[in-house]
C-alpha positions as a printed NumPy array, in Angstrom:
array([[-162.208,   67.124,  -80.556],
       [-162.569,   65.222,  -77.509],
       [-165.429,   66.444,  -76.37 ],
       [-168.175,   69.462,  -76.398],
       [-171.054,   70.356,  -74.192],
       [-174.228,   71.096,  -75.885],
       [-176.237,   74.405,  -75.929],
       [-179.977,   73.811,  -75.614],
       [-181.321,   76.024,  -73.243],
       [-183.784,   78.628,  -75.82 ],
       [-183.845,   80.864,  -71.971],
       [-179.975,   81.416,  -71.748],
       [-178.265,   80.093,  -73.971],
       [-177.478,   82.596,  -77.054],
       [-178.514,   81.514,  -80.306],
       [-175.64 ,   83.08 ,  -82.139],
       [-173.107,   81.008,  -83.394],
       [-170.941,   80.817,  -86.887],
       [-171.526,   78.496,  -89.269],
       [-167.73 ,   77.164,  -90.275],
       [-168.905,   73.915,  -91.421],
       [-167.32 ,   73.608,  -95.241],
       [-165.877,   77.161,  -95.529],
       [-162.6  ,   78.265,  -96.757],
       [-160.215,   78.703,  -94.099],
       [-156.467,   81.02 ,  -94.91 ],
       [-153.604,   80.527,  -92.462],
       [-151.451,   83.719,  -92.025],
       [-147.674,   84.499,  -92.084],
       [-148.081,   84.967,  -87.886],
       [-150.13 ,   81.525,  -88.07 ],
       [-153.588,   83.134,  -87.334],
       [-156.615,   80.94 ,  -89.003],
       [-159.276,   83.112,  -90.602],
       [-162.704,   81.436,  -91.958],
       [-165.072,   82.432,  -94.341],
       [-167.872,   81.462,  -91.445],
       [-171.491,   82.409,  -92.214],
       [-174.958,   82.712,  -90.171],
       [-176.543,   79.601,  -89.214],
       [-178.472,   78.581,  -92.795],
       [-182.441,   78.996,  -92.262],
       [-183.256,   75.119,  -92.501],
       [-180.723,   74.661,  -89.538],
       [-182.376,   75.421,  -86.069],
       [-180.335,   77.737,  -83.881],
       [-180.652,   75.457,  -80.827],
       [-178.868,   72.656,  -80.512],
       [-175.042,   73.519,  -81.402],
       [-172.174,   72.783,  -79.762],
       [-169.008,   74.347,  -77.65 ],
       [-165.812,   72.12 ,  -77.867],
       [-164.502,   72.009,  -74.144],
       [-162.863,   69.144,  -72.198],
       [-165.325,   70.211,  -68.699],
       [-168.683,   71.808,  -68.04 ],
       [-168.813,   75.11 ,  -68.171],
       [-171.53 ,   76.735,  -67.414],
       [-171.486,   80.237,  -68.779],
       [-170.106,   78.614,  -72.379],
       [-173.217,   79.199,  -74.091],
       [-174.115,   82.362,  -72.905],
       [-173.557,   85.204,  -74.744],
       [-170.227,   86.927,  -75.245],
       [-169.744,   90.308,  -74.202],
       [-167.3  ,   90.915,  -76.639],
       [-169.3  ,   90.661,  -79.34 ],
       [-167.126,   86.886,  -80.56 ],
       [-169.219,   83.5  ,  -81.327],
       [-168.706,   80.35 ,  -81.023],
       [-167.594,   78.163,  -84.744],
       [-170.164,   75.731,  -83.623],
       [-171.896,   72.737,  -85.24 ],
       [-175.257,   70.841,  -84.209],
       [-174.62 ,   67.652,  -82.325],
       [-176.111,   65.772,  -85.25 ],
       [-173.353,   67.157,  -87.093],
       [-170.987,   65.992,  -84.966],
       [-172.178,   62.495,  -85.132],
       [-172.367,   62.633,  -89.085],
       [-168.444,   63.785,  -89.184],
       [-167.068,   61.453,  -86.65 ],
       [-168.63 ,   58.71 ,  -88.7  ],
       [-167.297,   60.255,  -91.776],
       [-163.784,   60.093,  -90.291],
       [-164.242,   56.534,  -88.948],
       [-164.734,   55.518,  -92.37 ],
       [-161.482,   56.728,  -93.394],
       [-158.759,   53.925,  -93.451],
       [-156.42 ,   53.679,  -90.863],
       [-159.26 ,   56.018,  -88.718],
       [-161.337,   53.077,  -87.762],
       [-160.506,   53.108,  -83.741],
       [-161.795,   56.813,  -83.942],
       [-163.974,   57.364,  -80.27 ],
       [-166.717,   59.661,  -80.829],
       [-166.578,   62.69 ,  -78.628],
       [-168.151,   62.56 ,  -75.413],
       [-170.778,   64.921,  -74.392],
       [-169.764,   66.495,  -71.316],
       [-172.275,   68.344,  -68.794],
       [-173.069,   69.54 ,  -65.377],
       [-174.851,   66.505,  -63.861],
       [-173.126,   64.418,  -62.12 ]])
C-alpha cells in the first residue's frame, strides 16, 4: 500500500467496513482471494478506517450500493503495521503510506 485516504466524516461517510485484520484468507483454483473478514470488534470505533487508493476520491467512503465494504483498517493500524514491517530485516527503507486527500 502506497497510500489510503481516511474516512472520518460520522455525516457521510458509512460506518460499515470488514474487519480482515488477522483472518484466514484461501486463494482459489481461478485465483480469487476469499477472507474470513468479521464486523468491526466493539472496542474498535467505526470512524476512523481507511480506503487504500493512490488519489482522492471523494465518494470512497460513502456507502456502496451494492451492498460490498471496504477490508479496511484504522489509520492507527496502519501506522502499527508499517512499523511492524520496518522492523523486519532487509525492510528497513520501508516509506509509510501517505495519506492522500482533497485539499490541496
Amino acid at each position: 500500500m502506497e497510500s489510503y485516504q481516511e474516512c472520518t466524516n460520522p455525516r457521510s461517510d458509512t460506518h460499515v467496513w470488514a474487519w480482515c485484520l488477522g483472518v484466514s484468507c484461501t486463494i482459489s483454483k481461478k485465483g480469487e482471494v476469499s477472507c474470513d473478514c468479521t464486523a468491526v470488534p466493539a472496542n474498535v470505533p467505526p470512524l476512523p478506517y481507511i480506503v487504500v487508493t493512490k488519489k482522492f476520491l471523494p465518494d470512497a467512503c460513502k456507502a456502496n450500493p451494492t451492498g460490498e465494504v471496504w477490508s479496511s483498517a484504522t489509520p492507527g493500524n496502519v501506522s502499527q503495521i508499517t512499523s511492524f514491517l520496518q522492523q523486519q530485516p532487509g525492510r528497513e527503507n520501508l516509506k509509510a503510506p501517505v495519506i492522500v486527500t482533497g485539499k490541496k
